[in-house]
C-alpha positions in Angstrom: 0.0 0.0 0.0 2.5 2.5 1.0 4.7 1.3 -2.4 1.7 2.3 -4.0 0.9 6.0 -2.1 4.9 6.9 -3.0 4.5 5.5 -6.8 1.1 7.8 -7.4 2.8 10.7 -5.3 6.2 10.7 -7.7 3.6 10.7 -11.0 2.0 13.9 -9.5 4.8 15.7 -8.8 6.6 14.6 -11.8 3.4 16.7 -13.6 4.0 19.5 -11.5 7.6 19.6 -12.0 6.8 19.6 -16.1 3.9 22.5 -15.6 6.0 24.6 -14.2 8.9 24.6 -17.0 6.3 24.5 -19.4 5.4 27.6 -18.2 9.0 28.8 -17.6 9.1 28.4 -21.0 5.8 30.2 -22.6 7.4 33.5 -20.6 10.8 33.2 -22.0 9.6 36.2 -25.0 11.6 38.8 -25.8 10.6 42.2 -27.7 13.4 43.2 -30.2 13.4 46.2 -32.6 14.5 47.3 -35.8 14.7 51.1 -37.3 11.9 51.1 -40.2 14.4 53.0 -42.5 11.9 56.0 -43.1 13.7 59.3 -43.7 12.0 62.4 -42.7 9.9 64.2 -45.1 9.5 61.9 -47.7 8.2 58.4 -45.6 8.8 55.0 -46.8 10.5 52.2 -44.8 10.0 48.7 -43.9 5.7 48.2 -42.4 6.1 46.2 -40.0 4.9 43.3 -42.0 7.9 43.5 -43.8 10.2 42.8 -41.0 8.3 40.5 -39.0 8.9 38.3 -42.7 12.1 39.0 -42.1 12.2 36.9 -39.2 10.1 34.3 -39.9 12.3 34.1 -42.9 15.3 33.0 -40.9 12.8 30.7 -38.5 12.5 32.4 -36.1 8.6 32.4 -34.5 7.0 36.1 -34.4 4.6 36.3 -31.6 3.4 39.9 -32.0 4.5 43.2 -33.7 4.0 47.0 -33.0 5.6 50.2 -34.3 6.6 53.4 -32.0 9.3 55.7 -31.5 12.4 55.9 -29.7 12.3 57.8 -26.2 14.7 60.0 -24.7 16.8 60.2 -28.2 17.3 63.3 -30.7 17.8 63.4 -34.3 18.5 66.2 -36.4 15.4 67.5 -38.0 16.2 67.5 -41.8 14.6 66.1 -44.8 16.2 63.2 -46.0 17.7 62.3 -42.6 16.4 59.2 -40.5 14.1 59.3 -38.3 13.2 57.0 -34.8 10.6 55.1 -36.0 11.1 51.4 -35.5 9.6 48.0 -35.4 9.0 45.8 -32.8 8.6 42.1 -32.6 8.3 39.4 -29.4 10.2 36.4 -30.1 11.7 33.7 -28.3 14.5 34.6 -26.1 16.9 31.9 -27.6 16.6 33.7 -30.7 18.0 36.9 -30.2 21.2 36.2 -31.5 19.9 35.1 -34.9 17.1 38.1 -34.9 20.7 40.5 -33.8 22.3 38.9 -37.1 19.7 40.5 -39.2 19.8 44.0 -37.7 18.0 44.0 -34.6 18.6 45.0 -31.0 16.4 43.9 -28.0 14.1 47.0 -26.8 15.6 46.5 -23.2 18.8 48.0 -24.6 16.8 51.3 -25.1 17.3 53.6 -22.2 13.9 55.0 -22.2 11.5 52.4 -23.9 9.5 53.3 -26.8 6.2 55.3 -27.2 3.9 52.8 -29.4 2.8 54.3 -32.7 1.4 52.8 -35.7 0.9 55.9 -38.3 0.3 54.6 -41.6 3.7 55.5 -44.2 3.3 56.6 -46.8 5.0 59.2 -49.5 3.8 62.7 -49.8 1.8 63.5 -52.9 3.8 65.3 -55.3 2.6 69.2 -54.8 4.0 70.4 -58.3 2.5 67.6 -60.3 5.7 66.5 -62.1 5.2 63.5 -63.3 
């Protein structure tokens, strides 16, 4: 009887012990970010569609995406110069070297965080019509 109790007790916790790195695992995410490569004035860049493909491209799983801005940075304010705009994608934690291979940083690196912000891109209509 008592062989019996310990057998059925070492099952259960064995389930426990496998719930709970199951879970370990599920939390192991990690937000990265890319610049989008838009300049100021004129738009354009990667959406973020564009470089969650990227990703996925080299295997690695994207869990979910957002756009924002950079806080607590300065750029000059020029057309044709870049802007603060980035990408930002939560993947698993193992893969951040791989995802830093292809150009992006983990968004703990920024000093400030981000400020989500998802404007749509786009050029500027051509005022003078030259076509």
């Amino acid at each position: 009887m008592k062989l019996k109790i310990m057998l059925i007790s070492s099952v259960l916790l064995m389930g426990c012990s496998m719930s709970e790195n199951l879970s370990a695992q599920d939390s192991s995410k990690v937000d990265v970010y890319i610049n989008d490569g838009s300049v100021q004035c004129m738009g354009g860049g990667k959406t973020v569609k564009q470089t969650e493909r990227l990703l996925e491209k080299e295997g690695i799983n994207v869990y979910s995406s957002t756009c924002g801005d950079i806080n607590g940075m300065a750029v000059i304010s020029v057309c044709g110069a870049g802007g603060l705009h980035i990408n930002v994608h939560s993947i698993d934690e193992g893969k951040v070297p791989e995802a830093e291979k292809l150009g992006f940083k983990p968004v703990s690196l920024l000093k400030e965080g981000f400020t989500k912000n998802c404007k749509t891109k786009s050029r500027p209509s051509n005022s003078l019509n030259i076509q």
